[in-house]
C-alpha positions as CSV (number, residue, x, y, z in Angstrom):
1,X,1.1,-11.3,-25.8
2,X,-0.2,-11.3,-22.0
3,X,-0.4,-7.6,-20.0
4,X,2.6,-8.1,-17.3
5,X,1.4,-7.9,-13.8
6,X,3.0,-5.0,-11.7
7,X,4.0,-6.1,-8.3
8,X,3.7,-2.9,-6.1
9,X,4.2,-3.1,-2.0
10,X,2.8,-0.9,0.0
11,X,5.2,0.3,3.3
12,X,4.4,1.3,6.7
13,X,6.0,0.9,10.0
14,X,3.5,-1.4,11.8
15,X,1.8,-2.8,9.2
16,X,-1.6,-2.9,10.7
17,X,-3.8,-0.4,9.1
18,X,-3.1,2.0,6.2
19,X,-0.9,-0.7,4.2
20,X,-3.2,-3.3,5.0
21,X,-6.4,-0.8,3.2
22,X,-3.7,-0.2,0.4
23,X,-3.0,-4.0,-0.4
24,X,-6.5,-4.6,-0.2
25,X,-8.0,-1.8,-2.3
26,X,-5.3,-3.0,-5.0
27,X,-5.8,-6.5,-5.2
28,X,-9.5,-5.4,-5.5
29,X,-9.1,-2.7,-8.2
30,X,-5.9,-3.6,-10.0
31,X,-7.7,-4.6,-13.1
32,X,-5.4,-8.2,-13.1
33,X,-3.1,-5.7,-14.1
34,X,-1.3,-4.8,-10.3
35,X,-1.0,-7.1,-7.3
36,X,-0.8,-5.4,-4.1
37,X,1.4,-6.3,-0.9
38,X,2.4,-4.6,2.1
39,X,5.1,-5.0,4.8
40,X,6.4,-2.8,7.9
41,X,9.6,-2.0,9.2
42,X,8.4,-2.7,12.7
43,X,5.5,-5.0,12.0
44,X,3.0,-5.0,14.9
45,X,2.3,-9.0,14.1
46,X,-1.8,-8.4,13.6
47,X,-3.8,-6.3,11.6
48,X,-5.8,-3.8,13.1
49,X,-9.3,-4.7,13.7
50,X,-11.0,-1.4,12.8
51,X,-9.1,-2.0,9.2
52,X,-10.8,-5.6,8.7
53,X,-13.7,-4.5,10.0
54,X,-13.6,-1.6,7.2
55,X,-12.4,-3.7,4.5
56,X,-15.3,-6.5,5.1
57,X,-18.2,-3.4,5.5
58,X,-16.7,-2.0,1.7
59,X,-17.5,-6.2,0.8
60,X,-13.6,-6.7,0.3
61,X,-11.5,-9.6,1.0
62,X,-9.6,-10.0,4.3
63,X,-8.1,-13.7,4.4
64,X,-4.9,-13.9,4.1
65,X,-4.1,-10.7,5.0
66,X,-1.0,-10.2,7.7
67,X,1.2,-8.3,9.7
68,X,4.4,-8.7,8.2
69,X,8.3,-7.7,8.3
70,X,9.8,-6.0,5.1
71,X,12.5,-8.2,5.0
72,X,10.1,-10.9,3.5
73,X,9.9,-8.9,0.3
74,X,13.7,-8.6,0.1
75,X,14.6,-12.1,0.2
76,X,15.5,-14.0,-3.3
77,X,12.2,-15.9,-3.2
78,X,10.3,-12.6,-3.1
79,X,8.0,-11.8,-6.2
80,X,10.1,-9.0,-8.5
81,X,8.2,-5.8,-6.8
82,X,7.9,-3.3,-9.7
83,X,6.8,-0.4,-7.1
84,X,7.2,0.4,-3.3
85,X,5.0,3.0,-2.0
86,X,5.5,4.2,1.0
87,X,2.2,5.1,2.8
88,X,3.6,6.8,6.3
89,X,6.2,9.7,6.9
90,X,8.5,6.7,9.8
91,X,8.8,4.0,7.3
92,X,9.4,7.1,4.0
93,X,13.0,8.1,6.7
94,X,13.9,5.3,7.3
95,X,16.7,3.2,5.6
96,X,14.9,0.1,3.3
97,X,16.3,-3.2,2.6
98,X,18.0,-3.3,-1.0
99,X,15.4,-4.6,-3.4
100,X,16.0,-6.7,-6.1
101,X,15.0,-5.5,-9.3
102,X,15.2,-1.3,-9.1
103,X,11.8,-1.0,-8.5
104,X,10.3,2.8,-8.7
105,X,9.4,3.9,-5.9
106,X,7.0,6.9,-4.5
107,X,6.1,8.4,-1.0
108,X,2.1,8.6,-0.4
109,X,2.0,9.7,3.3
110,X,-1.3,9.5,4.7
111,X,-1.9,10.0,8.8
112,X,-2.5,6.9,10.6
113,X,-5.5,6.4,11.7
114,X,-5.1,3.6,14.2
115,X,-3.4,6.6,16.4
116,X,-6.5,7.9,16.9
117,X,-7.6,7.9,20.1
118,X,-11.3,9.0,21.1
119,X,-14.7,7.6,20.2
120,X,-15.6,4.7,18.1
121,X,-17.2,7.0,15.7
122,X,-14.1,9.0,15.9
123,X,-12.0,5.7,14.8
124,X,-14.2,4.7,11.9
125,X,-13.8,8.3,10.3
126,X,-10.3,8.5,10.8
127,X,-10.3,4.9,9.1
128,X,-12.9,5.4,6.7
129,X,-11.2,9.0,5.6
130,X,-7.2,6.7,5.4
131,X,-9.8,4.2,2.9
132,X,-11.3,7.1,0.6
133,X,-7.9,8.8,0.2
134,X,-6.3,5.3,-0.7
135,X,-9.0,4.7,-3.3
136,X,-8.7,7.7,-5.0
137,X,-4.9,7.9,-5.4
138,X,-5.3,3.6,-6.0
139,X,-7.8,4.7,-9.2
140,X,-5.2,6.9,-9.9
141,X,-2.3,4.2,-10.1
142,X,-4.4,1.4,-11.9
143,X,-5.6,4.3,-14.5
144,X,-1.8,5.1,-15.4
145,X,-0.6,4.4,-18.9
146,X,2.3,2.3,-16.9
147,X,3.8,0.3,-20.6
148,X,3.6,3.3,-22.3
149,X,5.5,5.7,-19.6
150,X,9.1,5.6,-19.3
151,X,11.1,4.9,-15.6
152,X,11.1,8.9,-14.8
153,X,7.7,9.5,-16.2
154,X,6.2,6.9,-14.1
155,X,8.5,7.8,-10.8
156,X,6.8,11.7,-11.4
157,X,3.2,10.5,-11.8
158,X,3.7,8.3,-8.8
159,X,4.6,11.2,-6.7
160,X,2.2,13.5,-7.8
161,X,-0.8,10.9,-6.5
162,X,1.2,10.8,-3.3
163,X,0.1,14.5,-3.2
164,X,-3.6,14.2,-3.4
């Protein structure tokens, strides 16, 4: 029998920068066991060019990859999400669309580094520090015993990388 694929989306409000690292550091790292996606509450309708510009310096993919509203991941057609992380403190308060499915969901607030305002060297840290804290707590997820952890169990571990 085939490993399943776990369908997690990553959240933001603009969708522009941290969930845009996140979906890309997944689809990367996710073993062909997770898929990443990511949406915003309030898309901002393009990606942040300091995150592409990261992404294709760390030699990962960037086609494809898009501002977009969370509603598309609530619609019938959607894939069945098996986790929704939410990656910024707006789009954690704020009320989500129903999804199908119950999928478990975790808060892993990071600040957002396309607020940073000041030098270009100042920018690419504030990026580059978003990317490192998404890898690590990304290694985390795609290290996690997921089939052999029950609904609560995975919900706890899920928070507790939201915390590092």
């Amino acid at each position: 029998m085939s490993e399943p694929t776990y369908n997690v989306l990553f959240l933001c409000t603009g969708n522009s920068a941290r969930s845009i690292l996140a979906e890309a550091l997944l689809n990367d790292r996710g073993k062909g066991l997770f898929r990443g996606f990511s949406a915003g509450s309030h898309p901002t309708g393009k990606v942040n060019p300091w995150a592409l510009d990261l992404l294709a310096r760390a030699g990962l993919p960037t086609e494809g990859l898009r501002s977009k509203a969370w509603d598309e991941f609530a619609a019938p057609e959607a894939p069945k999400l098996d986790f929704i992380l939410t990656v910024c403190d707006n789009a954690a308060g704020e009320v989500c669309p129903v999804w199908p499915g119950r999928p478990i969901t975790a808060h892993w607030g990071l600040p957002d580094p396309a607020a940073v305002e000041g030098t270009d060297g100042e920018k690419v840290a504030a990026f580059s520090d978003t990317y490192r804290a998404l890898e690590r707590r990304i290694s985390l997820l795609v290290n996690l015993p997921v089939r052999s952890l029950d609904r609560m169990a995975l919900g706890r571990r899920l928070r507790e990388i939201g915390t590092l």
